[in-house]
C-alpha positions, 0 to 999 in steps of 0.5 A: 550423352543420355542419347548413347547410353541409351543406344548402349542399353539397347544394343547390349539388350539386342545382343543378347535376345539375339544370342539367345534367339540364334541358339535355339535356331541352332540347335532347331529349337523354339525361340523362347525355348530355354537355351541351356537347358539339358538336351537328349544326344541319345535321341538326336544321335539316332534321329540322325544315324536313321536319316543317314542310313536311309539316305544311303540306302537310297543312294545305293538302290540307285547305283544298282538300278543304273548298273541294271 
């Protein structure tokens, strides 16, 4: 008996490093960073509307070139 409740503890204790580890790989964060912390959209939004519209800027120049 004191064999499962201590596979218990360790799998509730697992679960939740785990959570909190699997956030933060997410969201592309360090792994002991906190994460519910309050996060910059406005940053992230335009990180990603740059890689967007460089990307298909370069789409676009190769389309071009294939036509030539």
């Amino acid at each position: 008996m004191k064999m499962i409740k201590h596979l218990a503890i360790g799998a509730v204790i697992g679960l939740f490093v785990g959570l909190w580890f699997g956030v933060n790989i997410g969201k592309g964060k360090p792994l002991y960073a906190n994460p519910f912390a309050d996060r910059a959209i406005g940053k992230e939004i335009m990180k990603s509307s740059g890689d967007i519209l460089e990307k298909s800027g370069k789409a676009i120049k190769g389309e071009l070139d294939e036509q030539r």
